[in-house]
N, C-alpha and C positions, 0 to 999 in steps of 0.2 A: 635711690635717686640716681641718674644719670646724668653723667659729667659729657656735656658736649656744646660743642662752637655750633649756633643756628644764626647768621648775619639777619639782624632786624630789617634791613634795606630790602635786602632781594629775598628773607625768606630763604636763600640755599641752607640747607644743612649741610656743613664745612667737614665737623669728624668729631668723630666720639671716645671717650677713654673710658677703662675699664674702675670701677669700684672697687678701693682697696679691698681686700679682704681683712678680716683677724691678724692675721700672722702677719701680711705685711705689715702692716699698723705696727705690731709688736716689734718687728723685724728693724722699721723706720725708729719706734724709741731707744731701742738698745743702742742702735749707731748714734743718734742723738746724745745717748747719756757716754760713751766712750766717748764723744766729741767734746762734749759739758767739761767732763776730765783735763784734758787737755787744754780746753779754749778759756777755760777762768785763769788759766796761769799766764796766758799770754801778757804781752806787756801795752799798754795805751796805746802807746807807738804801732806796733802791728796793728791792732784794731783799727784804730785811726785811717792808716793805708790801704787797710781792704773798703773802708765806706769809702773814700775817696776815689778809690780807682772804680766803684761801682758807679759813683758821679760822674767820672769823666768817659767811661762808656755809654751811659746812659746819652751823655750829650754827644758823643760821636756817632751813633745809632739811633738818635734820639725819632729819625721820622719812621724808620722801621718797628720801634716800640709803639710811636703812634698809633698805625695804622693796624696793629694788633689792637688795642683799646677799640678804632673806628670798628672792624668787621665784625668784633664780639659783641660788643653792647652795643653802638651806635653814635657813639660821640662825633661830635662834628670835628673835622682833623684839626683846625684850630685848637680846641678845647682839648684835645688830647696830646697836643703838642705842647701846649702850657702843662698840662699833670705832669708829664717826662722831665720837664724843668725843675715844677718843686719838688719832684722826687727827687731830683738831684739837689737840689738844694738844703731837704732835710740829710742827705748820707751826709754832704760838705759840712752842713751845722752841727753833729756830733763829731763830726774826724776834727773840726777845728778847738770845739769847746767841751767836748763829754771829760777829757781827763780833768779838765778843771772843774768841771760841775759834780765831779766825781769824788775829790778831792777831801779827807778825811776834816772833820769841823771836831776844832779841839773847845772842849766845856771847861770852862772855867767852876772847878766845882771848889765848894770849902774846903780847905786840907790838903788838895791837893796842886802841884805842880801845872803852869801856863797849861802844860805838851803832856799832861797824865794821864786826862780820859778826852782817848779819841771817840767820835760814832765814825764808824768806818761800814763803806757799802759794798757788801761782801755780792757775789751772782747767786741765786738759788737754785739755776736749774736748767731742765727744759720748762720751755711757755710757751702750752697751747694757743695759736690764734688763730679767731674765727672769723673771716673778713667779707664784707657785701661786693656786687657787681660793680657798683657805682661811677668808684674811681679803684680800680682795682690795682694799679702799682703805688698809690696815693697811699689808700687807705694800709695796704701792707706795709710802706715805710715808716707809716706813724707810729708801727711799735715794733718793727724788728731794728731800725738805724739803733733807738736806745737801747733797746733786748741786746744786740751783739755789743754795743758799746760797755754795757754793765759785765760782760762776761757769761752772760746766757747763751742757750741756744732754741732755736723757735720752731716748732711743730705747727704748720700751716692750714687751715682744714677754708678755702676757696670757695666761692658762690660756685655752682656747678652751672652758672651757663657764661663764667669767662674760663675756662681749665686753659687756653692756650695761653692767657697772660701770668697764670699763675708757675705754668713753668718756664715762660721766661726767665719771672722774676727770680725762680731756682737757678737757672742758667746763669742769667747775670751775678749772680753772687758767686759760681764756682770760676765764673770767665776772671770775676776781681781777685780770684786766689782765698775762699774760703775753705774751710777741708767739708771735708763731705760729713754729714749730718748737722754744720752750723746752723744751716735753713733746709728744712726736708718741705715739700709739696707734698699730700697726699691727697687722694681724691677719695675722701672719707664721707658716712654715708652721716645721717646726724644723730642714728644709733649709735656710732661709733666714739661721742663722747664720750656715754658712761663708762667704756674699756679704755678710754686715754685716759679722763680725768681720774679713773680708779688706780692708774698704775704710779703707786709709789716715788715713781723716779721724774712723773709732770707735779712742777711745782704750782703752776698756777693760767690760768685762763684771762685772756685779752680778747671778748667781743664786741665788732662794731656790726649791728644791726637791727630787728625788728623787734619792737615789744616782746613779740611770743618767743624769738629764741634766745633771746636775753633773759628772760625768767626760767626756762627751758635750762640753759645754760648754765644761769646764779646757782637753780636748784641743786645740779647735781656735783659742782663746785664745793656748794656748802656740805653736801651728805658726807663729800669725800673732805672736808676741811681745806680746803683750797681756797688762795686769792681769787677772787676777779675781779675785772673791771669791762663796766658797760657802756658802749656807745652807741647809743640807742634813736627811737625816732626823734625829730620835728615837727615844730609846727608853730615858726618862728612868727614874732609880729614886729611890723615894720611900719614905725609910728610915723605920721606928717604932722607936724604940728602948726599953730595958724603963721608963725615966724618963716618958716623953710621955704627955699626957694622951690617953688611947687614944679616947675617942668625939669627941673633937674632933678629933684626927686621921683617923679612918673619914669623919666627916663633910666634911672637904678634901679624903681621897681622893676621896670619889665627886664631887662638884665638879672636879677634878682629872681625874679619866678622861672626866665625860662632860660637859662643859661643849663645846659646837663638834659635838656628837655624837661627842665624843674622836677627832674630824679637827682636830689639833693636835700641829704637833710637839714643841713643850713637855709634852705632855700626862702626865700622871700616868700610864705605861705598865705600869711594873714595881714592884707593891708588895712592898717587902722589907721582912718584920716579926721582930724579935728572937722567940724561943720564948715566953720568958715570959708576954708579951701575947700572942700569938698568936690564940687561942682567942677571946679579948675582943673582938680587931680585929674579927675574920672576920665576929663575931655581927653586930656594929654595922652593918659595912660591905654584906651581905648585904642588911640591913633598909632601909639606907639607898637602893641602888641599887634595889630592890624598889617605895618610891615614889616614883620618879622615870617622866614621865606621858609617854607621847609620844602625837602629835598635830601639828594643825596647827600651824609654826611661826609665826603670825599671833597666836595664843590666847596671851595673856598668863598663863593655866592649864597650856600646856605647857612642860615641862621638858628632854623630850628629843626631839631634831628629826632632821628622815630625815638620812638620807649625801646626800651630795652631787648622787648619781645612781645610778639602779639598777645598773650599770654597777661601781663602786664598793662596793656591798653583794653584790654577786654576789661578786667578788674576796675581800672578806673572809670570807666563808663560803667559800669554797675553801680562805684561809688557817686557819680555823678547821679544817677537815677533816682536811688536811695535819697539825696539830697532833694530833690524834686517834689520826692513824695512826703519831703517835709514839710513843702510849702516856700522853700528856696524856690526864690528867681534866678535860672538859670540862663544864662544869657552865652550866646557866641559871639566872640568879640577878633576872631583872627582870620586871616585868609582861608580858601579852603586848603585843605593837606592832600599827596599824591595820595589814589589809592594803595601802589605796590608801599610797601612797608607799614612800621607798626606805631603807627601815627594816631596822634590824636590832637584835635584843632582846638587850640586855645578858645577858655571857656571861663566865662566868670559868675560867682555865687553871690547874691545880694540880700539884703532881709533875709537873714539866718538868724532863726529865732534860740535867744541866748538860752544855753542849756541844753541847746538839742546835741543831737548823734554828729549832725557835720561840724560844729562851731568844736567839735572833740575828736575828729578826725583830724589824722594826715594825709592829705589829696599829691599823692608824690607820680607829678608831672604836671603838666600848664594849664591846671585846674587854680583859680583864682579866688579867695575868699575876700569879701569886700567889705568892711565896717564903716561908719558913718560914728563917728563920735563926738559927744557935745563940746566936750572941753579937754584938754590935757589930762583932769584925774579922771575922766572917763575913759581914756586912751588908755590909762596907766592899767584901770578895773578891766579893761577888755581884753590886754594883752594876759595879763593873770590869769585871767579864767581859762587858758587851756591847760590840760593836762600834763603839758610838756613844757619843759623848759633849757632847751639849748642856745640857742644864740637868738638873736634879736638885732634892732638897730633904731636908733633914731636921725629923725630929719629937722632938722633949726637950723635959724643963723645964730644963736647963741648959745655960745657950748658948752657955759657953764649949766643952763637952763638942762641941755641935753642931757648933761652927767647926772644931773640930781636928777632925772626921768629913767635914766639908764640906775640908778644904784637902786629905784623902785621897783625895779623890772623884776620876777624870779626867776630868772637862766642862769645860765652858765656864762655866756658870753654877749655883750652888747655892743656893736660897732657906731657909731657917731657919723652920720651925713655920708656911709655908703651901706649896701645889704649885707658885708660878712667879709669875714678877713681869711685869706689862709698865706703863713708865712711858717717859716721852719720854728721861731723863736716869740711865738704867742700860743701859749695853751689851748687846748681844745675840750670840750668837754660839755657835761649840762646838769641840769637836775631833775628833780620829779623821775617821772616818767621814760626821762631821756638819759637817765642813766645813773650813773656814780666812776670818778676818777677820775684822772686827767691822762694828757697826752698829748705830749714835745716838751721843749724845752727842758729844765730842769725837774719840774714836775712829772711829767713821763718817763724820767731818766729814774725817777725813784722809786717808780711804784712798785716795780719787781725785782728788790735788791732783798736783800738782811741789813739793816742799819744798825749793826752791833756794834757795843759798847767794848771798850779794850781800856781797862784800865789797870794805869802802873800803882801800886798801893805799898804804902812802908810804913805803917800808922802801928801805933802799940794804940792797945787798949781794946774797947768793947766795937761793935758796931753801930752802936747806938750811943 
């Protein structure tokens, strides 16, 4: 595979880096595990101050970071100036709260003393991670902030068509004073797991991305005994029910579907709307995606920004096609798109007949699936039926109605009267399909620790 910057706007190809080899890889974990050595003994305090001083560069740099994200993938500079934000806001929420989330929990056992048996969260290692284009300084802080907070060190393995942001992100963490191998970049091929996973000294694997390299990945985890954890597709639904204020609802769909160029796995995929409103929704939401502008992702005027890479929009028009030949009504429902870049003009899916290939696809960009549902427990049966189960949302004016709709729901995650949440201090995660484990907060703080038991014991007698 080939690691290189191709701007989706203009189609220039930027510059290309070379494929680790073997030895490098091998070269990068030994410095890694001499680093591992030294960095579990540090103290909270140190750790603390390096995520911190990565926050406050981040925010001093923050539009030059940006526009690394725009020329890679395509983000609209808006949209990439917010990721540089919560990046920094997740380094600030572990330098503030990892030592106390970290904090041994004493068990109150029979026999034994208040303070006798601690669980204490020991580091285990180096920890592979394997990260998508998407949001790519985003999606790297959701597990190295906790990783170096726990006393880990992280083995990076990057989508090869963002490699310039991934060595920022290396950059920025030696600019904040970490020693060299805390965070390594490698531009590793996806052979090159089975030689990291196998090597002894990687404790365990963190991927956020597709079906196929997430079982790819689990597999050769498990062969070698190794943790992981998967964050995997969407293919979220984003219930209206006949209560909710219906144009403020259309208006967070379309937000919802095409915010990232609805290259998001949270993304607002699958609108499921009670009958009632129906008709209402459709009008609003049509109108709504109708002036949404695309253009250059630079232009503070644009709204909606190419895909990723032509490469990427070609697939989606395939999967669009595919849906056609379903018998889906494919409808175009957006402006038209420039030709220069890698654009695709919002498109919405109707009478998709339940069961098929598309109603179990993820359509990742501003492909629109549209359901029509009788009543709220048809809402509830519509949303189930896909294979995935990451985040979700519901729309009411009563919230308690929404929560008992939302604990029906089987994902990961359910936002109430918007499409999805991202803060430093609300977990992330899904089920089915879409993965297993969590990440941020306190629960990402633990998933790659040793939660050992240390107990003080002065007991006469048996074990039993």
């Amino acid at each position: 595979m080939a690691y290189a910057t191709t701007n989706p706007y203009t189609g220039e190809a930027v510059k290309e880096f070379p494929t680790a080899t073997a030895e490098q890889i091998d070269g990068a974990i030994e410095k890694a595990d001499a680093t591992f050595r030294q960095w579990r003994t540090t103290s909270p305090r140190r750790r603390a101050d390096l995520l911190q001083k990565a926050a406050d560069l981040l925010r001093t740099d923050h539009r030059h970071y940006a526009e690394v994200l725009t020329r890679e993938m395509g983000k609209l500079i808006s949209e990439a100036e917010a990721e540089v934000e919560v990046t920094a806001q997740i380094f600030e929420y572990y330098a503030r709260h990892g030592a106390q989330l970290l904090a041994p929990r004493y068990i109150k056992a029979e026999g034994y003393g208040d303070t006798d048996v601690a669980l204490v969260n020991d580091p285990m290692g180096i920890i592979y991670t394997v990260e998508p284009w998407n949001f790519p300084y985003y999606q790297i802080v959701r597990t190295t902030a906790p990783l170096v907070t726990d006393g880990n060190v992280v083995l990076l393995k990057q989508a090869s068509i963002v490699p310039q942001a991934a060595a920022e992100f290396q950059d920025l963490m030696l600019r904040a004073g970490a020693p060299e191998g805390l965070f390594t970049n490698i531009y590793a091929s996806h052979d090159a797991s089975e030689q990291i996973l196998g090597d002894p000294r990687v404790r365990g694997v963190a991927l956020t991305g597709s079906e196929g390299a997430g079982a790819s990945i689990a597999a050769i985890a498990a062969k070698n005994l190794k943790k992981s954890t998967l964050e995997l597709g969407g293919s979220d639904a984003f219930v209206v029910l006949d209560d909710a204020d219906v144009a403020k609802a259309a208006d967070w769909a379309v937000l919802g579907r095409h915010w990232n160029a609805g290259q998001v796995c949270t993304s607002s995929k699958r609108l499921i709307v009670v009958d009632s409103v129906y008709d209402e929704f459709l009008e609003h939401y049509r109108k709504g995606v109708a002036g949404l502008v695309a253009g250059d992702p630079m232009d503070p005027a644009t709204t909606l920004a190419p895909l990723s890479s032509q490469q990427a929009a070609d697939a989606l028009a395939e999967q669009v096609e595919a849906a056609r030949d379903e018998g889906v009504t494919v409808e175009t429902i957006g402006a038209p798109v420039p030709e220069q870049g890698a654009f695709v003009r919002p498109v919405l899916l109707t009478d998709i007949p339940e069961g098929s290939e598309t109603a179990r696809t993820e359509f990742f960009g501003p492909v629109t699936q549209l359901y029509r549902a009788a009543d709220e427990e048809d809402a509830v049966r519509i949303a189930n039926a896909s294979p995935f189960g990451l985040g979700g949302s519901v729309f009411s004016s009563d919230i308690a109605r929404a929560q008992d709709v939302a604990r029906r729901m089987d994902t990961g995650m359910v936002f109430i009267n918007q499409p999805t949440g991202v803060a430093p201090d609300i977990p992330f995660g899904g089920v089915k399909r879409s993965g297993y484990g969590r990440e941020l907060l306190d629960l990402g703080l633990k998933e790659f620790v040793n939660q050992k038991v240390v107990a003080v014991a002065d007991i006469d007698g048996s074990f039993f």
